[in-house]
KEKELUM-852279 format. One record per residue (C-alpha): chain; z, x, y. Coordinates in nm, 3 decimals. Example, Ala and Ser with C-alpha at 12.3 -4.5 7.8 and 13.67 -1.06 7.14 Angstrom:
2
<cadena = A, zz = 0.780, xx = 1.230, yy = -0.450>
<cadena = A, zz = 0.714, xx = 1.367, yy = -0.106>
This chain:
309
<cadena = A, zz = -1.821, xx = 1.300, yy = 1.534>
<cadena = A, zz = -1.468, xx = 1.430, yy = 1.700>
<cadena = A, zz = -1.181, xx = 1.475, yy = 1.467>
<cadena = A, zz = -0.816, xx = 1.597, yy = 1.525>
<cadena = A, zz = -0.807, xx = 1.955, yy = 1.584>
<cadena = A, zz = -0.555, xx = 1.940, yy = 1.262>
<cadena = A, zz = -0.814, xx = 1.849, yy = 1.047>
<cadena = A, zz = -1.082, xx = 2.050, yy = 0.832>
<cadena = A, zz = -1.490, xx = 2.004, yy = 1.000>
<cadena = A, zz = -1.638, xx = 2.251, yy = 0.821>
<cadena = A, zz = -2.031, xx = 2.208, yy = 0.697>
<cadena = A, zz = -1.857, xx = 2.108, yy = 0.346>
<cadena = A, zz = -1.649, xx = 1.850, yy = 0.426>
<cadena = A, zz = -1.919, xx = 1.714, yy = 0.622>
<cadena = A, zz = -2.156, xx = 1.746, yy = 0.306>
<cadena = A, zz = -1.806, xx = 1.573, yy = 0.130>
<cadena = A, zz = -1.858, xx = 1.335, yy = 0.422>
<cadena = A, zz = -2.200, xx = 1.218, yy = 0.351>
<cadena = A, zz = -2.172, xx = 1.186, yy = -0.027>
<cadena = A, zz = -1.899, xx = 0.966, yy = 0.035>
<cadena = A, zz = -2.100, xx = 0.760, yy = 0.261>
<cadena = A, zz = -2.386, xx = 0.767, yy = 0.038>
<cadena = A, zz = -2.100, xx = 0.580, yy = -0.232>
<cadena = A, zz = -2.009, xx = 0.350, yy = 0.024>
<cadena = A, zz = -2.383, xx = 0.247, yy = 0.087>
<cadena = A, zz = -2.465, xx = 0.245, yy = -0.265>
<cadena = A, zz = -2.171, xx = 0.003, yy = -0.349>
<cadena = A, zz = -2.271, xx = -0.204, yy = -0.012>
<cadena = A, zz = -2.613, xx = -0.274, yy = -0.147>
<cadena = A, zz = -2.507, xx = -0.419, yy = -0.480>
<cadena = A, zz = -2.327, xx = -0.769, yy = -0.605>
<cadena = A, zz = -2.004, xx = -0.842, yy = -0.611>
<cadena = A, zz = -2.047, xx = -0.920, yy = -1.015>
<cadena = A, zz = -2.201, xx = -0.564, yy = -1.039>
<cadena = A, zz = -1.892, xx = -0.393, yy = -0.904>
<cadena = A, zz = -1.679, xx = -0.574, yy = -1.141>
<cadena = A, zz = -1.953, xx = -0.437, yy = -1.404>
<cadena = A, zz = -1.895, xx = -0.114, yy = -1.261>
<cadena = A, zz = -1.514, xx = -0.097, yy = -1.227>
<cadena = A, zz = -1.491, xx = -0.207, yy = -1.612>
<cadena = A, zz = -1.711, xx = 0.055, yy = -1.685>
<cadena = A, zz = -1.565, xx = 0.364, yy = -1.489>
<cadena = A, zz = -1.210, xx = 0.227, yy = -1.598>
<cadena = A, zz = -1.329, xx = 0.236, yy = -2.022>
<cadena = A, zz = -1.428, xx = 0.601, yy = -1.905>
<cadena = A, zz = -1.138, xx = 0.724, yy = -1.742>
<cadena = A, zz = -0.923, xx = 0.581, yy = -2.007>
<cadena = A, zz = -1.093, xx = 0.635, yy = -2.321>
<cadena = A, zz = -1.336, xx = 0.933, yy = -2.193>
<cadena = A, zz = -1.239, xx = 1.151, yy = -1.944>
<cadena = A, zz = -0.864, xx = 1.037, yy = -1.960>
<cadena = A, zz = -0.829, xx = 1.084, yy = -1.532>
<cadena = A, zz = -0.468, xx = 1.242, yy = -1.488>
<cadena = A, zz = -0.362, xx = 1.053, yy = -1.823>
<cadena = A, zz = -0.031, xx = 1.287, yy = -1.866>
<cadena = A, zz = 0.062, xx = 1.146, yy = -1.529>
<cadena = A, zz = 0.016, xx = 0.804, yy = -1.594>
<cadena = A, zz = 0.130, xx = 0.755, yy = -1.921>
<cadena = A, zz = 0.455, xx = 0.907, yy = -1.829>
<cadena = A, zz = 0.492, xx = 0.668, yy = -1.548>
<cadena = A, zz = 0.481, xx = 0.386, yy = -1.816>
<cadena = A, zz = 0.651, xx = 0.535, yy = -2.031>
<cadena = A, zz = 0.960, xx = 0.577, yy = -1.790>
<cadena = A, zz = 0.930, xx = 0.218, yy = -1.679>
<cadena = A, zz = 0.824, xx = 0.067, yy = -1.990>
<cadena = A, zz = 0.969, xx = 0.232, yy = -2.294>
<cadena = A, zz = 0.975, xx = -0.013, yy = -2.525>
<cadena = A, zz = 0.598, xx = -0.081, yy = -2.493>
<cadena = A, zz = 0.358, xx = 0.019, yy = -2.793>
<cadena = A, zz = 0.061, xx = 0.273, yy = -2.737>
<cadena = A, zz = -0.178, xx = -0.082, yy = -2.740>
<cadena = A, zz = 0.009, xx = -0.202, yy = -2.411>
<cadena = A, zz = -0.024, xx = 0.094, yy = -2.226>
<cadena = A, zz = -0.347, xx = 0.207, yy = -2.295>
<cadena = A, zz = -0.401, xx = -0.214, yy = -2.167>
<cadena = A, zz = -0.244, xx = -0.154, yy = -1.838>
<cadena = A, zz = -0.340, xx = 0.234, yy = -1.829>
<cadena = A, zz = -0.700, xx = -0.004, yy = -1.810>
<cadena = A, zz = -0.670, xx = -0.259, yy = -1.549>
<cadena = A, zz = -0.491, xx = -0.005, yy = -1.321>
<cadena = A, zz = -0.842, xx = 0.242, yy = -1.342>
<cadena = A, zz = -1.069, xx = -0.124, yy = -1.328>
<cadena = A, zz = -0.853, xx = -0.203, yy = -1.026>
<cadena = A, zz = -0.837, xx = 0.098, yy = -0.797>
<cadena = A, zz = -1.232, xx = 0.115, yy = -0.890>
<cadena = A, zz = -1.278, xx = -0.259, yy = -0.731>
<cadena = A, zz = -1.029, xx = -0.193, yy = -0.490>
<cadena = A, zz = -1.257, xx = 0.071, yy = -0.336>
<cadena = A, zz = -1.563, xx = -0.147, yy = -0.404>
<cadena = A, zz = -1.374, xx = -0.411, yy = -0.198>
<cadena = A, zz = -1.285, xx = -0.227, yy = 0.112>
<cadena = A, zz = -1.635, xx = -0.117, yy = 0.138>
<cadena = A, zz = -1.748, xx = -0.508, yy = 0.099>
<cadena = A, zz = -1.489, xx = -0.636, yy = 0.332>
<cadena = A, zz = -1.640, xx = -0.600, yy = 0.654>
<cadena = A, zz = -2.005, xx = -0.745, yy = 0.560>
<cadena = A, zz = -1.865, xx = -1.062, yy = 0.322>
<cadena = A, zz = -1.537, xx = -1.187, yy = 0.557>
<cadena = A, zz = -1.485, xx = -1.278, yy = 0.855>
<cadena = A, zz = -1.247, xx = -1.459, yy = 1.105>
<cadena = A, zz = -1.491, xx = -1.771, yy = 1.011>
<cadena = A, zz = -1.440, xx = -1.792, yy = 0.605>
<cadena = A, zz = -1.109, xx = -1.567, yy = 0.559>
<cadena = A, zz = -0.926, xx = -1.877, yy = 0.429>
<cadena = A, zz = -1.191, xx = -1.844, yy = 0.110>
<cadena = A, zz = -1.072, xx = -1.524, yy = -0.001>
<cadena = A, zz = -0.704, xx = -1.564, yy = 0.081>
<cadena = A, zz = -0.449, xx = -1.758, yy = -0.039>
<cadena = A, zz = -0.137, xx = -1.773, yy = 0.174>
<cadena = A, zz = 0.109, xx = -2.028, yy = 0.004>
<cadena = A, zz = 0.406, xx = -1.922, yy = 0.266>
<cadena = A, zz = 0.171, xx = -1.919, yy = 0.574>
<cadena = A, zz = 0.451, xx = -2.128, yy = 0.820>
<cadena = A, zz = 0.701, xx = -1.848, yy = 0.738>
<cadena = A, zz = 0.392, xx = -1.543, yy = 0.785>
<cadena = A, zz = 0.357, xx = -1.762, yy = 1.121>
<cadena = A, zz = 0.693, xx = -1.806, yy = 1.213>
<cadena = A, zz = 0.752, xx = -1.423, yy = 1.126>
<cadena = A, zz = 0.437, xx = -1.299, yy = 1.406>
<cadena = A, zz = 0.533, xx = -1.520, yy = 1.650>
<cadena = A, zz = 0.871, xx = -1.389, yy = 1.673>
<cadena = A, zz = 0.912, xx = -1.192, yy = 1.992>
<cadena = A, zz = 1.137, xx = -0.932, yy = 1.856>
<cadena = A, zz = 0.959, xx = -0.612, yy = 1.691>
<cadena = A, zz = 0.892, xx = -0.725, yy = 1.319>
<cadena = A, zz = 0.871, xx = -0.415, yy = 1.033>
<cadena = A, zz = 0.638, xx = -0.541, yy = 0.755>
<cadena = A, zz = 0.653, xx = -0.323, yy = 0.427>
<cadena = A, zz = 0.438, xx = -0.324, yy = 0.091>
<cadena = A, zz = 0.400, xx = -0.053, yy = -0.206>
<cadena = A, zz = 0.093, xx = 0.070, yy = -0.352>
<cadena = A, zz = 0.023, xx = -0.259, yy = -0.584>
<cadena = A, zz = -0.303, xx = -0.537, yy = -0.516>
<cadena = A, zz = -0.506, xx = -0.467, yy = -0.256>
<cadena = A, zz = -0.284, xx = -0.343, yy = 0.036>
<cadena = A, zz = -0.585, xx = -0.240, yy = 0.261>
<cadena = A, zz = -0.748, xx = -0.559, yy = 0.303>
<cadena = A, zz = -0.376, xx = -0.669, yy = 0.352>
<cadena = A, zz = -0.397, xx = -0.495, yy = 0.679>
<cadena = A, zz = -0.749, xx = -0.618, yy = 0.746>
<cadena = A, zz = -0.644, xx = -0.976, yy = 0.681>
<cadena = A, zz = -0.307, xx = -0.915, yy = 0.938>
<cadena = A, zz = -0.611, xx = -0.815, yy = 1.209>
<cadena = A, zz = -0.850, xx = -1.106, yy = 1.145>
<cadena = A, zz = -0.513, xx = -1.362, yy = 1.176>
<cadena = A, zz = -0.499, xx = -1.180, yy = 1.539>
<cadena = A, zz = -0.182, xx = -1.024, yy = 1.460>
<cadena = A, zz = -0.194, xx = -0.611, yy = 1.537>
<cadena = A, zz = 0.031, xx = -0.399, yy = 1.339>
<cadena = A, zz = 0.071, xx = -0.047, yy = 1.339>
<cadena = A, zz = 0.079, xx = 0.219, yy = 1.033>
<cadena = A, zz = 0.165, xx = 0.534, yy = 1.007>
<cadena = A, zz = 0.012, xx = 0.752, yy = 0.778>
<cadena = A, zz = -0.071, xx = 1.174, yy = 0.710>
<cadena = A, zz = -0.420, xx = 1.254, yy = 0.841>
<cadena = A, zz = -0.668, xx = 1.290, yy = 0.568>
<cadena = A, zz = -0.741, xx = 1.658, yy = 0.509>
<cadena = A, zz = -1.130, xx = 1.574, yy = 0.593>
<cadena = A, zz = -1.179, xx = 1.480, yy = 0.933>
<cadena = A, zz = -1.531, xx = 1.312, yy = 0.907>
<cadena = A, zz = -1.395, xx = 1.082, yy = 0.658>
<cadena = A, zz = -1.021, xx = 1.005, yy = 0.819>
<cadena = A, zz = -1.248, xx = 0.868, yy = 1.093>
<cadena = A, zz = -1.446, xx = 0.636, yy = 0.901>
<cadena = A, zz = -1.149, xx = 0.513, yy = 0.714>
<cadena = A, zz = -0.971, xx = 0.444, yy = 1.071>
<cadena = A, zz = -1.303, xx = 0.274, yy = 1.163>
<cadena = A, zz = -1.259, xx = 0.080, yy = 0.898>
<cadena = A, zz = -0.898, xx = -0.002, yy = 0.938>
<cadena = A, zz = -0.888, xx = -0.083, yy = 1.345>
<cadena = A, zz = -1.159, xx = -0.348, yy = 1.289>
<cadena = A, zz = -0.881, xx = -0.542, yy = 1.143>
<cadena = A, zz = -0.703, xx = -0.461, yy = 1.418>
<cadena = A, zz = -0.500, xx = -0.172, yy = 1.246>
<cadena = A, zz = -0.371, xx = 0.119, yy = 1.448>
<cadena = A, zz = -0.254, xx = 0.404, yy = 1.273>
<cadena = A, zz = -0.030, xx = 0.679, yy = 1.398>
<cadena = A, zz = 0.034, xx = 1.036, yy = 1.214>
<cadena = A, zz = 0.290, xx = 1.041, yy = 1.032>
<cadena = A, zz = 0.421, xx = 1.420, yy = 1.182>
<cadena = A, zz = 0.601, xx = 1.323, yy = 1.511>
<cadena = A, zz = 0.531, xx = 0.979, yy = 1.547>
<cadena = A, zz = 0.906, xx = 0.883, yy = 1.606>
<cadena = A, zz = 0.869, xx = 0.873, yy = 1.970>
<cadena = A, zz = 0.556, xx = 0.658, yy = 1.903>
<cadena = A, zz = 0.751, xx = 0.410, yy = 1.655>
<cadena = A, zz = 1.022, xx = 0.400, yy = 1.920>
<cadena = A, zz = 0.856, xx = 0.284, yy = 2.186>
<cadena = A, zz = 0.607, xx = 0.033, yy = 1.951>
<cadena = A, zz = 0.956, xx = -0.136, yy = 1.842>
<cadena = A, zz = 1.045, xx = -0.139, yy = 2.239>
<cadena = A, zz = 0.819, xx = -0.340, yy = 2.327>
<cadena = A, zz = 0.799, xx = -0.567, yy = 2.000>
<cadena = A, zz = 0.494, xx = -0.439, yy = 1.818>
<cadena = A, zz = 0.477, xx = -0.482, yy = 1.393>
<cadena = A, zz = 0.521, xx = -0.184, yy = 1.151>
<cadena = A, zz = 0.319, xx = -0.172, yy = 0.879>
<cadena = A, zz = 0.442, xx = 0.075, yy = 0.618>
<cadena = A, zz = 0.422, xx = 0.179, yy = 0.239>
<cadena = A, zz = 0.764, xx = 0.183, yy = 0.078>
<cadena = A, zz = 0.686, xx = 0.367, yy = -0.246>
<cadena = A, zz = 0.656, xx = 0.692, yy = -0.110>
<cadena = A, zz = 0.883, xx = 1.015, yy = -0.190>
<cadena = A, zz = 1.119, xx = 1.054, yy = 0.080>
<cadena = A, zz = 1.222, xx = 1.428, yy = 0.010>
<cadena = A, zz = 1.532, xx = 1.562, yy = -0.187>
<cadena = A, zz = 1.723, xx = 1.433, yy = 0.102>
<cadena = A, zz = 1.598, xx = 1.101, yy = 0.122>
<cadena = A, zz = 1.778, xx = 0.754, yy = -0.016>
<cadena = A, zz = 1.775, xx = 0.763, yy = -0.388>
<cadena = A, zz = 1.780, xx = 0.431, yy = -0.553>
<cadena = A, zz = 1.677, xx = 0.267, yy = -0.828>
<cadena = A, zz = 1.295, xx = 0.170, yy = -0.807>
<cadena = A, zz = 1.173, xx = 0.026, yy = -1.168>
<cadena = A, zz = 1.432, xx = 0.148, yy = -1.365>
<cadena = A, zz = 1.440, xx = 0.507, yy = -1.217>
<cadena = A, zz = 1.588, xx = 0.697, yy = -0.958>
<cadena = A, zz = 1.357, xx = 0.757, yy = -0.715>
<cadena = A, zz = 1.350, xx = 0.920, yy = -0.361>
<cadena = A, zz = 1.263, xx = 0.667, yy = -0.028>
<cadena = A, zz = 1.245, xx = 0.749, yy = 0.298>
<cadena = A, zz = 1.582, xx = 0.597, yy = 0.536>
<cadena = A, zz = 1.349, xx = 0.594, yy = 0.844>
<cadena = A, zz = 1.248, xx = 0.266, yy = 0.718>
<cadena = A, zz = 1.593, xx = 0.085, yy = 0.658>
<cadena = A, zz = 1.661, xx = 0.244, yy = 1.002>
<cadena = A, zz = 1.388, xx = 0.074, yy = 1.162>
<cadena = A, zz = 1.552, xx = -0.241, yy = 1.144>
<cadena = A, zz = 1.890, xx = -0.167, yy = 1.115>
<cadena = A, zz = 1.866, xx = 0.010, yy = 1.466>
<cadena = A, zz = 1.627, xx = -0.190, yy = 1.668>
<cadena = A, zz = 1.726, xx = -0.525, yy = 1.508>
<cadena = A, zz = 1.358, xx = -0.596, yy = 1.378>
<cadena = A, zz = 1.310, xx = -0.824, yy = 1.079>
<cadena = A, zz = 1.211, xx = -0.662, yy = 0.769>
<cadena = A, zz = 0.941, xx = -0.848, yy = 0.587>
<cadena = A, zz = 0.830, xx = -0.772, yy = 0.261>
<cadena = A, zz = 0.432, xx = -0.819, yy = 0.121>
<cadena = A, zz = 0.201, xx = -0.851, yy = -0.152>
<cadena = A, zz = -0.202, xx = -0.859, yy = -0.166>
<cadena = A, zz = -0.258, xx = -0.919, yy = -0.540>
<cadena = A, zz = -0.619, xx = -1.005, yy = -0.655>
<cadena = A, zz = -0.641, xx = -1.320, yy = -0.866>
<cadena = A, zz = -0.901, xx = -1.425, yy = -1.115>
<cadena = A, zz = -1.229, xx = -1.231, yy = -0.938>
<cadena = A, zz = -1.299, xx = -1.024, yy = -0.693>
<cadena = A, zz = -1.230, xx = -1.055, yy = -0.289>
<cadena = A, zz = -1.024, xx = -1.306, yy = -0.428>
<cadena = A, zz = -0.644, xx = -1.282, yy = -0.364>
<cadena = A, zz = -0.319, xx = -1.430, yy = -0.318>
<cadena = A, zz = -0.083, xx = -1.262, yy = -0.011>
<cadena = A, zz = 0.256, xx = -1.388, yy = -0.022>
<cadena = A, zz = 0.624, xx = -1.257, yy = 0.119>
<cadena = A, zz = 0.865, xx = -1.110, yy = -0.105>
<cadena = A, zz = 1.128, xx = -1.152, yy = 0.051>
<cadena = A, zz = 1.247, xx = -1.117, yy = 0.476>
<cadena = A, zz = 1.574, xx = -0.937, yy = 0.602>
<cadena = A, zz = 1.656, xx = -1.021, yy = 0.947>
<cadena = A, zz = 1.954, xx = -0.912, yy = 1.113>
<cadena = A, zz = 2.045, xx = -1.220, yy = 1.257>
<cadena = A, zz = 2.135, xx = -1.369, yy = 0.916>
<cadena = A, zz = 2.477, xx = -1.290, yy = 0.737>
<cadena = A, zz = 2.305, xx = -1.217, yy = 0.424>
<cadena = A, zz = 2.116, xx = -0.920, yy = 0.601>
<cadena = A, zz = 2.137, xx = -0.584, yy = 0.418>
<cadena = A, zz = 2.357, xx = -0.388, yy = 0.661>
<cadena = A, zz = 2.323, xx = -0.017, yy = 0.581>
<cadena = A, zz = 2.045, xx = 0.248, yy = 0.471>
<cadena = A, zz = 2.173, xx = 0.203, yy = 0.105>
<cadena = A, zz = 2.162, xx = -0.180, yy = 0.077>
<cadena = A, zz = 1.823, xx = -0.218, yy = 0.258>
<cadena = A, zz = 1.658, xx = 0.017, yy = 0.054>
<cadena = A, zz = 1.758, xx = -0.106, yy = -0.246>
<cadena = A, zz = 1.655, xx = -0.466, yy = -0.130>
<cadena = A, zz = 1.322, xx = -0.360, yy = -0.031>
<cadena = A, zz = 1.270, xx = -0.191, yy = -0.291>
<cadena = A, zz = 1.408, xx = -0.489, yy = -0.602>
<cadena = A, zz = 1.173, xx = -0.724, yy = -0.425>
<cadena = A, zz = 0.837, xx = -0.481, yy = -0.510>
<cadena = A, zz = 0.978, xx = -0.392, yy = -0.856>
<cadena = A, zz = 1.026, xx = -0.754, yy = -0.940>
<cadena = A, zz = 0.673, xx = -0.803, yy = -0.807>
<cadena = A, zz = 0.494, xx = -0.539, yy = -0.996>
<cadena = A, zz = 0.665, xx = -0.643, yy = -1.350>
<cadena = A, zz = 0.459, xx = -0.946, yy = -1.321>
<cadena = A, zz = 0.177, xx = -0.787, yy = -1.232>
<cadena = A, zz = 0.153, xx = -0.418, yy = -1.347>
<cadena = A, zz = -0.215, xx = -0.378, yy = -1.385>
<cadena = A, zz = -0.229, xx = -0.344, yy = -1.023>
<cadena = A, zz = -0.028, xx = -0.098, yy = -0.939>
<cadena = A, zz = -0.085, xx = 0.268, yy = -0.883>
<cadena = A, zz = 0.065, xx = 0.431, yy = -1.200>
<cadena = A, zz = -0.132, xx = 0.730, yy = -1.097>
<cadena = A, zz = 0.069, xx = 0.807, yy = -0.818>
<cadena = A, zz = 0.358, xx = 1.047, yy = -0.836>
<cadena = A, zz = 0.648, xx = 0.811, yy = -0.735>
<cadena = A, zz = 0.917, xx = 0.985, yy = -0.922>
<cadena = A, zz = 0.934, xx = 1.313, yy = -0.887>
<cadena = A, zz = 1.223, xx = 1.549, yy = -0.750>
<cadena = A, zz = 1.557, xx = 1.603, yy = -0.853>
<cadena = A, zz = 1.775, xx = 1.326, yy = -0.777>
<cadena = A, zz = 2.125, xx = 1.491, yy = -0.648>
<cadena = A, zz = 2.419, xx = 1.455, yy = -0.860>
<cadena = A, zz = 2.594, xx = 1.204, yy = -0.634>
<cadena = A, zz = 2.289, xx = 0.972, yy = -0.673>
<cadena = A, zz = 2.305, xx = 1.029, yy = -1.035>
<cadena = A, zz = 2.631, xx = 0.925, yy = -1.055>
<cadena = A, zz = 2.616, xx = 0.621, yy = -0.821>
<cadena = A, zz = 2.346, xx = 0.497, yy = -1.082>
């Protein structure tokens, strides 16, 4: 197997490479009831056990949530480890249980005329989601409704397994681009009216837009307010979240700012903070499925930030 030259191919990330694969089989072989046994499970032992990065999570709630007792976030600290567990037990199910034929009986889409409305547009369309529900299979659902989107993303470090997972993700019909000198690339997709498909709760730097995301300042990239503010492509906000079982969810918009409207967001500031208020208000209601684990705020926000807020 070829991998960029970028990437590590050494004999133990192909051993890393086969173990994984070895997972993958292993949860391919087995129920979907038995993964929900086994997410439970693994998420009572990272919680209660082996605590998995438990400083970094509790501090996460505890910024957002400071008025919650011990009992509430250990509960959510929970169903976040039950549902990146299932998450992962999910992707690896996807491609053997759905299919362009029975899609509609694992997906909900209550604003499917405006999702259609949005893809048929001719001009180039950004779509944006967080790390909360099921955002993979977002993109694999975008692929099976014949509408191609683009992502950009930083190469794994393993090479053998950033393949599979890009196997995995272009038979949705998911292209992903590297995220170190892809502006030409996102340029010229936007050109010719291609769709953007990119995470919004990432750190953006010390120089990036600092707004308020759940309470706290937090660091965004602009590149992705300037997507749409310079080309003119609608901004379109997303959520996967899994309902009551799983490969069982709901997608809906969160909200769309298109430039045509008077309403539209008009500068780096105002979109980011849109973007951004339309996640936060979906993640309060559903904050079991997000990723506390991941290091959202981190940085130093600049004085002038700190001020603003």
């Amino acid at each position: 197997m070829d991998a960029p030259e970028q990437q590590s191919t050494t004999w133990k990330d192909r051993l890393v490479y086969w173990v994984f694969r070895l997972f993958i089989a292993t949860i391919q072989s087995l129920s979907v009831e038995r993964c929900q046994r086994l997410a439970q499970i693994a998420a009572f032992v990272f919680t209660r056990v082996v605590r998995v990065r438990h400083k970094l999570v509790e501090s996460n709630l505890n910024r957002v949530f400071p008025n919650w007792t011990l009992t509430q976030s250990q509960a959510i600290q929970k169903q976040m480890w039950e549902h990146l567990i299932l998450m992962a037990c999910e992707i690896a199910l996807a491609p053997r249980k759905i299919h362009r034929e029975n899609w509609y009986e694992h997906f909900e889409l209550p604003d499917r005329r405006e999702m259609l409305r949005f893809a048929l547009d001719p001009r180039p369309k950004v779509m944006v989601s967080g790390h909360f529900g099921n955002f993979e299979l977002a993109g694999f659902l975008t692929g099976l409704l014949g509408i191609s989107t683009t992502a950009i993303a930083r190469p794994l470090d393993n090479g053998y397994v950033h393949d599979y997972i890009d196997q995995f993700r272009s038979l949705g019909g998911q292209y992903m681009i590297s995220k170190s000198g892809s502006a030409g690339q996102v340029e010229a997709l936007l050109a010719r009216g291609g769709a953007l498909s990119l995470l919004a709760d990432q750190y953006g730097g010390p120089k990036g837009c600092w707004v308020e995301f759940l309470g706290q300042l937090a660091s965004c990239h602009k590149a992705l307010a300037l997507f749409t503010l310079s080309s003119g492509a609608p901004m379109m906000v997303c959520s996967n979240i899994r309902k009551d079982r799983p490969l069982h969810f709901e997608t809906r918009i969160l909200g769309v700012a298109d430039p045509k409207s008077q309403d539209c967001p008009d500068s780096i500031v105002s979109m980011t903070k849109w973007y951004n208020g339309c996640l936060e208000r979906a993640i309060r209601e559903r904050p079991g499925q997000y990723w506390w684990v991941h290091h959202r705020w981190k940085g130093t926000p600049p004085t002038k930030a700190l001020k603003a807020a």
